[in-house]
C-alpha positions in Angstrom: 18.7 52.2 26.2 22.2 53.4 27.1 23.6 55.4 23.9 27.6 55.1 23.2 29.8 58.2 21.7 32.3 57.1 19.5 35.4 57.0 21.7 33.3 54.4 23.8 32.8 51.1 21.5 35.2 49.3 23.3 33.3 50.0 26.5 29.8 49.4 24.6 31.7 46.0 23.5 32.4 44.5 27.3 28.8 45.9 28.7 27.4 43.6 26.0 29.6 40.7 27.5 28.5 41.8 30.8 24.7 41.4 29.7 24.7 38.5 27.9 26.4 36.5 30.5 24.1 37.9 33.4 20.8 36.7 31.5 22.6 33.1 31.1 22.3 33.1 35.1 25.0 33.7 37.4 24.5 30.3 39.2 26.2 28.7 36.8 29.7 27.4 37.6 32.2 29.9 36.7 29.7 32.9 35.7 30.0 34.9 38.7 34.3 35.3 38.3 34.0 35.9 34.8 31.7 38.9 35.6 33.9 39.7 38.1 37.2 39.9 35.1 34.9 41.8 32.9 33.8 44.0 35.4 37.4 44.8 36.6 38.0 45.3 32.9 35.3 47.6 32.0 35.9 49.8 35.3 40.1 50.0 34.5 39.2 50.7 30.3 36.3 53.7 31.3 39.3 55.0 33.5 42.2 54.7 30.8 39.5 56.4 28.3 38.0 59.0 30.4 41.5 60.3 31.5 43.0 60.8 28.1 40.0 62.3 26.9 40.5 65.5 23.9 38.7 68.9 24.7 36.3 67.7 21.2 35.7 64.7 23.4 35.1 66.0 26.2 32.0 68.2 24.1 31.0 65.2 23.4 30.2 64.1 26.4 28.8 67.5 27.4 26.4 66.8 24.8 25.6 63.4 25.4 21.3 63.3 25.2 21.3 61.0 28.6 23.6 63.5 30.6 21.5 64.7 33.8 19.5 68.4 32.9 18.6 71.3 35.0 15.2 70.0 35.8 16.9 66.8 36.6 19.2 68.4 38.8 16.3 70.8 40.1 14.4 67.5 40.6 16.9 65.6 43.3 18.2 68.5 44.8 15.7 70.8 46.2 13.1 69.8 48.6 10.3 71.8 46.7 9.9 73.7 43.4 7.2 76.3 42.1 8.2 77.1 38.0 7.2 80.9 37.4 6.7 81.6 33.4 6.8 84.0 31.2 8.6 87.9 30.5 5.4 89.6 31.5 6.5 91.9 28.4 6.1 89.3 25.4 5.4 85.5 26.1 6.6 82.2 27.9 10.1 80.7 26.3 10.3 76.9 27.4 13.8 76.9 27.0 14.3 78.2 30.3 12.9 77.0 33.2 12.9 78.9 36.2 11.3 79.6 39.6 11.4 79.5 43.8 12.7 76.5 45.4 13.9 75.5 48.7 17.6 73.8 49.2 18.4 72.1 52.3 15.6 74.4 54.0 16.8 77.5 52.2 14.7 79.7 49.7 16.4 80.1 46.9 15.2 81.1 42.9 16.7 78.4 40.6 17.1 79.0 36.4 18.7 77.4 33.6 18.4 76.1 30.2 16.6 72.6 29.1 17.1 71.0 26.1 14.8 68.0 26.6 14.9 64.3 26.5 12.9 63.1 23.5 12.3 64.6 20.2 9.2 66.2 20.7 11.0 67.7 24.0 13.9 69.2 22.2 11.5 71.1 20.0 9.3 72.6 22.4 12.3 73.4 24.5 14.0 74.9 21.0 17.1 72.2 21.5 18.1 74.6 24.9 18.6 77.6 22.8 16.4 80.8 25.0 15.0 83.7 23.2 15.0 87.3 24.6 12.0 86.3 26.3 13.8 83.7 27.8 16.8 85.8 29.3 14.0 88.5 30.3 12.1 85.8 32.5 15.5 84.6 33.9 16.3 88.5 34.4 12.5 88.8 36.3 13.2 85.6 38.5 16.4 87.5 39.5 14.7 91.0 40.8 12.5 88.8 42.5 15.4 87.3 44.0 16.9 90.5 45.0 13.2 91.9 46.2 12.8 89.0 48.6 16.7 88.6 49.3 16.7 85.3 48.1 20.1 84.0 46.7 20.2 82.9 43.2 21.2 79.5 41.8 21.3 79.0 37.9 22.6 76.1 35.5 24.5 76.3 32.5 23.7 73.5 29.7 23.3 75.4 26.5 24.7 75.2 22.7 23.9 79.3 23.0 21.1 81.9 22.7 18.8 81.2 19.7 20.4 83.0 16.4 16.8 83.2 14.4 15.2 86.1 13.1 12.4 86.6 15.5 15.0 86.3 17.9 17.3 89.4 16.4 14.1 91.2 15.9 13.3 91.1 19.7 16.1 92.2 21.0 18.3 89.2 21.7 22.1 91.4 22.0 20.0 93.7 24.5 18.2 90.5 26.4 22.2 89.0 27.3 23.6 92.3 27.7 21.3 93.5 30.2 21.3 90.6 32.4 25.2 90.7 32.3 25.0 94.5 33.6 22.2 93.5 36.3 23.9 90.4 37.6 27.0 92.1 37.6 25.4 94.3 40.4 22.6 92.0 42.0 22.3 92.2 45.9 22.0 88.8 46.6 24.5 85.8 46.3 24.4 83.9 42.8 26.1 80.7 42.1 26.2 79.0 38.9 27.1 75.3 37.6 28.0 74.1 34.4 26.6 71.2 34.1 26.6 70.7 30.4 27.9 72.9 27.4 28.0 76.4 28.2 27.8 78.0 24.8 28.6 82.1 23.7 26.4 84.6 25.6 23.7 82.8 25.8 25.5 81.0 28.9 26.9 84.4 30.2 23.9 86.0 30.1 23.1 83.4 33.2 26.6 83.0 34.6 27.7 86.4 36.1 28.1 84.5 39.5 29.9 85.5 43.0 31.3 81.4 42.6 31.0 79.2 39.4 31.3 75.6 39.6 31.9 73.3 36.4 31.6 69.9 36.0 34.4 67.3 35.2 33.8 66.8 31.4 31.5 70.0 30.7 33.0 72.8 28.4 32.5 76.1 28.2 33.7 78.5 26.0 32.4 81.9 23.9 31.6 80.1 20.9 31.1 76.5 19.9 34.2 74.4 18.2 32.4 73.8 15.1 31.7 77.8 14.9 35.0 78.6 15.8 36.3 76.1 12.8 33.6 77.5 10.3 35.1 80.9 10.9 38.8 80.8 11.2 39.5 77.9 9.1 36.2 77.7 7.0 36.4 73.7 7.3 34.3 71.5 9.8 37.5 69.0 10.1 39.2 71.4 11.9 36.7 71.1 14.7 38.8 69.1 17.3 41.9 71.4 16.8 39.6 74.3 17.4 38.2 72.4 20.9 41.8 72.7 21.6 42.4 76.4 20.8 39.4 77.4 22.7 40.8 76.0 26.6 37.4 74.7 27.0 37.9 72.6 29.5 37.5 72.5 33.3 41.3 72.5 34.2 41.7 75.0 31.0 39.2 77.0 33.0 40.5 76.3 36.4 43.6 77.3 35.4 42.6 80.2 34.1 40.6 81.6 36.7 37.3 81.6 35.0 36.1 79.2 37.2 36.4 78.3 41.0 35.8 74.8 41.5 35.7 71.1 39.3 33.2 68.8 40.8 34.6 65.2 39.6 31.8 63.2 37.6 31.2 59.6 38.0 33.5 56.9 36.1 31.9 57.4 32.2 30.1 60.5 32.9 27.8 62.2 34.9 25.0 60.3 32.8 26.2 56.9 33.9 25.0 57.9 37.5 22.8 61.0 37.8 21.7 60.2 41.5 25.8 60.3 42.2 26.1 63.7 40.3 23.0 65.7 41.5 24.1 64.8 45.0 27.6 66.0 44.9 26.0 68.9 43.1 24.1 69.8 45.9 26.8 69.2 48.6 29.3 71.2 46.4 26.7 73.7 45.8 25.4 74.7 49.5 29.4 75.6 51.5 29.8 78.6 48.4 26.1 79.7 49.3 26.7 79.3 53.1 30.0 81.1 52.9 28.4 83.9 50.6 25.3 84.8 52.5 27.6 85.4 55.8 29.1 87.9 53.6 28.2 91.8 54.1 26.6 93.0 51.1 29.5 95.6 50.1 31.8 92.9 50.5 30.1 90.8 48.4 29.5 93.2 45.4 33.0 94.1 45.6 34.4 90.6 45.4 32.1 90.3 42.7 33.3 93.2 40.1 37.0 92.0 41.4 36.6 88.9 40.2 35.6 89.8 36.7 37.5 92.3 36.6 40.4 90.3 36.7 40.0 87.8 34.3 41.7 88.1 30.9 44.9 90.4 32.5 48.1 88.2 32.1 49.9 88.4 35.2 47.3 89.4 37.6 46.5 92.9 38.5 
Protein backbone atom coordinates (compact mmCIF):
# COMPACT_ATOMS: atom_id res chain seq x y z
CA UNK A 1 0.00 0.00 0.00
CA UNK A 2 1.05 3.45 -1.01
CA UNK A 3 1.69 5.51 2.35
CA UNK A 4 0.79 9.52 2.24
CA UNK A 5 2.85 12.28 4.29
CA UNK A 6 0.80 14.84 5.46
CA UNK A 7 1.15 17.66 2.90
CA UNK A 8 -0.26 14.94 0.43
CA UNK A 9 -4.11 14.21 1.57
CA UNK A 10 -5.41 16.05 -1.16
CA UNK A 11 -3.39 13.85 -3.58
CA UNK A 12 -4.32 10.59 -1.37
CA UNK A 13 -8.03 12.08 -1.88
CA UNK A 14 -8.11 12.11 -5.97
CA UNK A 15 -5.95 8.60 -6.21
CA UNK A 16 -8.95 7.20 -4.26
CA UNK A 17 -11.28 8.69 -6.90
CA UNK A 18 -9.06 7.40 -9.44
CA UNK A 19 -9.37 3.74 -7.87
CA UNK A 20 -12.72 3.51 -7.17
CA UNK A 21 -13.83 4.55 -10.63
CA UNK A 22 -11.23 2.10 -12.41
CA UNK A 23 -12.75 -1.03 -10.46
CA UNK A 24 -16.38 0.24 -11.60
CA UNK A 25 -14.96 -0.57 -15.28
CA UNK A 26 -13.79 1.83 -17.62
CA UNK A 27 -16.29 0.59 -20.41
CA UNK A 28 -18.76 2.33 -18.97
CA UNK A 29 -20.12 5.43 -20.77
CA UNK A 30 -18.34 8.39 -19.56
CA UNK A 31 -15.67 6.55 -17.24
CA UNK A 32 -12.78 6.76 -19.37
CA UNK A 33 -12.93 11.11 -19.52
CA UNK A 34 -13.60 11.35 -16.07
CA UNK A 35 -10.34 9.45 -15.38
CA UNK A 36 -8.85 11.40 -17.85
CA UNK A 37 -10.07 15.07 -15.59
CA UNK A 38 -8.86 13.40 -12.47
CA UNK A 39 -5.83 12.34 -13.86
CA UNK A 40 -5.07 15.82 -15.36
CA UNK A 41 -5.97 16.96 -11.92
CA UNK A 42 -3.86 14.81 -9.75
CA UNK A 43 -0.75 15.31 -12.23
CA UNK A 44 -1.26 19.59 -12.09
CA UNK A 45 -2.01 19.30 -7.89
CA UNK A 46 1.43 16.74 -7.23
CA UNK A 47 3.11 19.67 -9.42
CA UNK A 48 1.60 22.81 -7.47
CA UNK A 49 2.63 20.69 -4.10
CA UNK A 50 5.86 19.43 -4.93
CA UNK A 51 7.11 22.89 -6.18
CA UNK A 52 6.27 24.87 -3.08
CA UNK A 53 7.49 22.35 -0.92
CA UNK A 54 9.35 23.67 2.86
CA UNK A 55 13.00 22.27 3.53
CA UNK A 56 10.84 20.26 6.78
CA UNK A 57 8.93 18.85 3.89
CA UNK A 58 11.20 18.20 1.76
CA UNK A 59 12.79 15.73 5.01
CA UNK A 60 9.90 14.37 4.82
CA UNK A 61 10.04 13.06 1.81
CA UNK A 62 13.60 12.08 2.26
CA UNK A 63 12.33 9.93 4.86
CA UNK A 64 9.40 8.52 3.33
CA UNK A 65 9.69 4.36 4.24
CA UNK A 66 8.75 3.56 0.29
CA UNK A 67 11.63 5.90 -1.14
CA UNK A 68 14.07 3.66 -3.28
CA UNK A 69 17.37 2.36 -0.96
CA UNK A 70 20.91 1.67 -1.68
CA UNK A 71 20.32 -1.91 -2.33
CA UNK A 72 17.47 -0.86 -4.38
CA UNK A 73 19.48 1.37 -6.32
CA UNK A 74 22.46 -1.32 -6.25
CA UNK A 75 19.76 -3.76 -7.47
CA UNK A 76 18.77 -1.89 -11.04
CA UNK A 77 21.87 -0.41 -11.67
CA UNK A 78 24.65 -2.60 -11.76
CA UNK A 79 24.92 -5.67 -13.89
CA UNK A 80 26.36 -7.82 -11.02
CA UNK A 81 26.97 -7.50 -7.19
CA UNK A 82 29.24 -9.64 -4.65
CA UNK A 83 28.41 -7.94 -0.73
CA UNK A 84 31.82 -8.27 1.20
CA UNK A 85 31.08 -8.15 5.30
CA UNK A 86 32.55 -7.43 8.12
CA UNK A 87 35.74 -4.97 9.71
CA UNK A 88 37.97 -7.97 9.92
CA UNK A 89 38.86 -6.13 13.35
CA UNK A 90 35.47 -6.54 15.37
CA UNK A 91 32.21 -7.94 13.56
CA UNK A 92 29.71 -7.51 10.54
CA UNK A 93 27.37 -4.09 10.94
CA UNK A 94 24.24 -4.65 8.66
CA UNK A 95 23.76 -1.11 8.38
CA UNK A 96 26.03 -0.85 5.66
CA UNK A 97 26.14 -2.79 2.81
CA UNK A 98 28.99 -2.83 0.72
CA UNK A 99 30.96 -4.79 -1.99
CA UNK A 100 32.33 -5.25 -5.88
CA UNK A 101 29.99 -4.61 -8.66
CA UNK A 102 30.13 -4.04 -12.18
CA UNK A 103 28.41 -0.67 -13.84
CA UNK A 104 27.80 -0.59 -17.41
CA UNK A 105 30.86 -3.15 -17.75
CA UNK A 106 32.91 -1.27 -15.26
CA UNK A 107 34.33 -2.71 -11.85
CA UNK A 108 33.55 -0.60 -9.39
CA UNK A 109 33.18 -1.08 -5.19
CA UNK A 110 29.69 0.24 -4.20
CA UNK A 111 28.69 1.21 -0.17
CA UNK A 112 26.06 2.92 1.57
CA UNK A 113 23.64 2.83 4.36
CA UNK A 114 20.19 0.64 4.52
CA UNK A 115 17.64 1.30 6.70
CA UNK A 116 15.27 -1.51 5.61
CA UNK A 117 11.77 -1.90 4.42
CA UNK A 118 9.75 -3.76 7.14
CA UNK A 119 10.03 -3.66 10.78
CA UNK A 120 12.00 -6.54 11.46
CA UNK A 121 14.43 -4.89 8.56
CA UNK A 122 14.85 -1.61 10.17
CA UNK A 123 16.10 -3.42 13.32
CA UNK A 124 18.57 -5.61 11.99
CA UNK A 125 19.73 -2.85 9.78
CA UNK A 126 19.74 -0.50 13.24
CA UNK A 127 17.12 2.08 11.37
CA UNK A 128 20.43 3.04 8.85
CA UNK A 129 22.45 4.19 11.74
CA UNK A 130 26.37 2.29 11.11
CA UNK A 131 28.58 1.55 13.98
CA UNK A 132 32.46 1.97 13.88
CA UNK A 133 32.44 -1.32 12.51
CA UNK A 134 30.32 -0.17 9.93
CA UNK A 135 32.57 2.90 8.70
CA UNK A 136 35.63 0.43 9.17
CA UNK A 137 34.17 -2.15 6.60
CA UNK A 138 33.23 0.86 4.26
CA UNK A 139 36.89 2.17 4.97
CA UNK A 140 38.21 -1.79 4.03
CA UNK A 141 36.00 -1.84 0.75
CA UNK A 142 37.82 1.47 -0.08
CA UNK A 143 41.69 0.15 0.23
CA UNK A 144 40.47 -2.50 -1.74
CA UNK A 145 39.27 -0.09 -4.14
CA UNK A 146 42.52 1.73 -4.27
CA UNK A 147 44.60 -1.87 -4.20
CA UNK A 148 42.78 -3.01 -7.38
CA UNK A 149 42.28 0.65 -8.81
CA UNK A 150 38.76 0.38 -8.79
CA UNK A 151 36.72 3.62 -8.52
CA UNK A 152 34.46 3.99 -5.67
CA UNK A 153 30.65 4.64 -5.72
CA UNK A 154 28.80 5.19 -2.33
CA UNK A 155 25.17 6.33 -1.27
CA UNK A 156 24.10 8.52 1.31
CA UNK A 157 20.56 7.65 3.05
CA UNK A 158 21.25 8.05 6.72
CA UNK A 159 19.58 9.81 9.92
CA UNK A 160 23.56 9.65 11.18
CA UNK A 161 26.09 7.32 12.82
CA UNK A 162 24.61 5.31 15.71
CA UNK A 163 24.97 7.57 19.16
CA UNK A 164 24.88 4.32 21.65
CA UNK A 165 27.21 3.44 24.12
CA UNK A 166 28.85 0.46 22.51
CA UNK A 167 29.12 2.61 19.73
CA UNK A 168 31.25 5.60 21.79
CA UNK A 169 33.05 2.75 23.45
CA UNK A 170 34.37 1.51 19.93
CA UNK A 171 35.58 4.26 18.65
CA UNK A 172 32.80 5.82 16.62
CA UNK A 173 34.55 9.91 16.47
CA UNK A 174 37.85 7.86 15.24
CA UNK A 175 35.78 5.33 12.73
CA UNK A 176 34.27 8.94 10.69
CA UNK A 177 37.29 10.73 11.25
CA UNK A 178 39.59 8.35 9.71
CA UNK A 179 37.61 7.62 6.70
CA UNK A 180 37.35 11.51 6.16
CA UNK A 181 41.30 11.70 6.21
CA UNK A 182 41.67 8.42 3.87
CA UNK A 183 39.04 9.53 1.40
CA UNK A 184 40.35 12.80 1.41
CA UNK A 185 43.56 11.18 -0.20
CA UNK A 186 42.19 7.89 -1.95
CA UNK A 187 43.88 7.16 -5.46
CA UNK A 188 40.99 6.24 -7.18
CA UNK A 189 37.84 8.28 -8.34
CA UNK A 190 34.83 8.34 -5.71
CA UNK A 191 31.44 9.59 -6.47
CA UNK A 192 28.66 9.83 -4.05
CA UNK A 193 24.67 10.32 -4.30
CA UNK A 194 22.39 11.38 -1.88
CA UNK A 195 19.66 9.57 -2.35
CA UNK A 196 17.90 10.03 0.92
CA UNK A 197 18.75 12.04 4.21
CA UNK A 198 22.26 12.57 4.63
CA UNK A 199 22.52 13.05 8.38
CA UNK A 200 25.88 14.56 10.61
CA UNK A 201 29.10 12.57 10.06
CA UNK A 202 27.84 9.59 9.78
CA UNK A 203 27.06 10.69 6.00
CA UNK A 204 30.48 12.48 5.68
CA UNK A 205 32.24 9.78 6.83
CA UNK A 206 31.04 8.16 3.19
CA UNK A 207 30.82 11.35 1.14
CA UNK A 208 34.39 12.82 0.77
CA UNK A 209 33.83 12.50 -3.07
CA UNK A 210 35.78 13.97 -6.38
CA UNK A 211 31.74 14.76 -7.61
CA UNK A 212 28.52 14.49 -5.27
CA UNK A 213 25.23 14.20 -6.75
CA UNK A 214 21.93 14.84 -4.68
CA UNK A 215 18.61 14.08 -5.38
CA UNK A 216 15.62 16.56 -5.95
CA UNK A 217 13.93 16.33 -2.51
CA UNK A 218 16.88 14.63 -0.37
CA UNK A 219 18.51 16.88 2.37
CA UNK A 220 21.51 16.95 3.76
CA UNK A 221 22.93 18.69 6.43
CA UNK A 222 25.46 18.21 9.79
CA UNK A 223 22.79 17.61 12.08
CA UNK A 224 19.10 16.67 11.79
CA UNK A 225 16.22 19.53 12.21
CA UNK A 226 14.74 18.11 15.13
CA UNK A 227 18.50 18.06 16.78
CA UNK A 228 19.18 21.27 15.65
CA UNK A 229 15.73 22.57 17.39
CA UNK A 230 16.40 20.50 20.60
CA UNK A 231 19.61 22.38 21.01
CA UNK A 232 19.22 25.93 20.00
CA UNK A 233 15.74 26.45 20.87
CA UNK A 234 15.09 23.44 23.32
CA UNK A 235 11.49 23.00 21.60
CA UNK A 236 10.56 20.28 18.95
CA UNK A 237 7.97 23.04 17.29
CA UNK A 238 10.75 24.86 16.11
CA UNK A 239 11.65 21.98 13.88
CA UNK A 240 10.57 23.38 10.49
CA UNK A 241 12.21 26.84 11.18
CA UNK A 242 15.28 24.91 12.00
CA UNK A 243 14.91 22.81 8.34
CA UNK A 244 15.12 26.30 7.20
CA UNK A 245 18.27 27.58 9.02
CA UNK A 246 20.09 24.54 8.08
CA UNK A 247 20.04 25.24 3.74
CA UNK A 248 19.36 21.65 3.57
CA UNK A 249 18.21 21.50 0.49
CA UNK A 250 19.56 20.59 -3.00
CA UNK A 251 19.46 24.23 -4.49
CA UNK A 252 20.62 25.44 -0.81
CA UNK A 253 23.41 23.03 -1.54
CA UNK A 254 23.84 23.75 -5.09
CA UNK A 255 24.09 27.06 -4.39
CA UNK A 256 26.44 26.68 -2.00
CA UNK A 257 28.85 24.65 -3.69
CA UNK A 258 28.62 21.55 -1.47
CA UNK A 259 27.29 19.81 -4.10
CA UNK A 260 27.79 19.48 -7.98
CA UNK A 261 24.74 18.28 -9.53
CA UNK A 262 20.55 17.87 -8.74
CA UNK A 263 19.16 14.89 -10.47
CA UNK A 264 15.30 15.82 -10.79
CA UNK A 265 12.97 13.06 -9.12
CA UNK A 266 9.85 11.89 -10.64
CA UNK A 267 6.41 13.93 -10.16
CA UNK A 268 5.69 12.93 -6.05
CA UNK A 269 8.93 11.55 -5.37
CA UNK A 270 11.51 9.31 -6.32
CA UNK A 271 9.24 6.58 -4.48
CA UNK A 272 6.36 7.02 -6.83
CA UNK A 273 8.69 5.60 -9.70
CA UNK A 274 11.93 3.85 -8.52
CA UNK A 275 12.58 2.16 -11.96
CA UNK A 276 12.56 6.14 -13.34
CA UNK A 277 14.92 7.15 -10.46
CA UNK A 278 17.61 4.34 -10.38
CA UNK A 279 17.89 4.78 -14.16
CA UNK A 280 18.59 8.47 -14.26
CA UNK A 281 20.77 7.50 -11.33
CA UNK A 282 22.83 5.42 -13.30
CA UNK A 283 22.96 7.64 -16.47
CA UNK A 284 23.76 10.72 -14.12
CA UNK A 285 26.14 8.61 -12.34
CA UNK A 286 28.51 7.02 -15.17
CA UNK A 287 29.65 10.81 -17.40
CA UNK A 288 31.35 12.05 -13.65
CA UNK A 289 33.02 8.54 -13.49
CA UNK A 290 33.94 8.54 -17.19
CA UNK A 291 35.28 12.15 -17.00
CA UNK A 292 37.19 11.22 -13.63
CA UNK A 293 39.00 8.08 -14.58
CA UNK A 294 40.54 10.07 -17.81
CA UNK A 295 41.93 12.15 -15.16
CA UNK A 296 45.74 11.86 -14.20
CA UNK A 297 46.01 10.88 -10.70
CA UNK A 298 47.79 14.21 -9.45
CA UNK A 299 45.19 16.01 -11.10
CA UNK A 300 42.61 14.28 -9.56
CA UNK A 301 43.84 14.38 -5.88
CA UNK A 302 44.40 18.00 -6.38
CA UNK A 303 40.93 18.83 -7.64
CA UNK A 304 39.88 16.91 -4.79
CA UNK A 305 41.57 18.78 -1.66
CA UNK A 306 40.59 22.09 -3.88
CA UNK A 307 37.27 21.34 -3.74
CA UNK A 308 36.99 20.93 -0.05
CA UNK A 309 39.09 23.19 0.55
CA UNK A 310 36.95 25.76 -0.73
CA UNK A 311 33.86 25.30 0.75
CA UNK A 312 32.75 27.44 3.69
CA UNK A 313 35.15 30.68 2.44
CA UNK A 314 32.61 33.58 1.54
CA UNK A 315 33.74 34.99 -1.52
CA UNK A 316 35.76 32.30 -2.98
CA UNK A 317 39.40 31.90 -2.58
Amino acid sequence: MREYLDFEKPIAEIEEKIEKLTATGQERPGVPDDLRKLREKLYKLQAEIYTGLTPWQRTQVARHPQRPSTLDYIGRICDRFLELHGDRLYGDDHAIVAGLARLSGRSVVVIGPQKGKTLKERVLRNFGMPNPEGYRKALRLMRLAERFNKPVITFIDTPGAYPGLGAEERGQSEAIARNLMVMASLKVPIVSVVIGEGGSGGALAIGVADRLLMLQYAVYSVISPEGCAAILWNDPKKTPDAAEALKMTAEDLLRLGVIDEILPEPPGGAHRDPTAMCNAVKKAVEPHLSALLELPLDELLRRRHTKYRRMGVLGGE
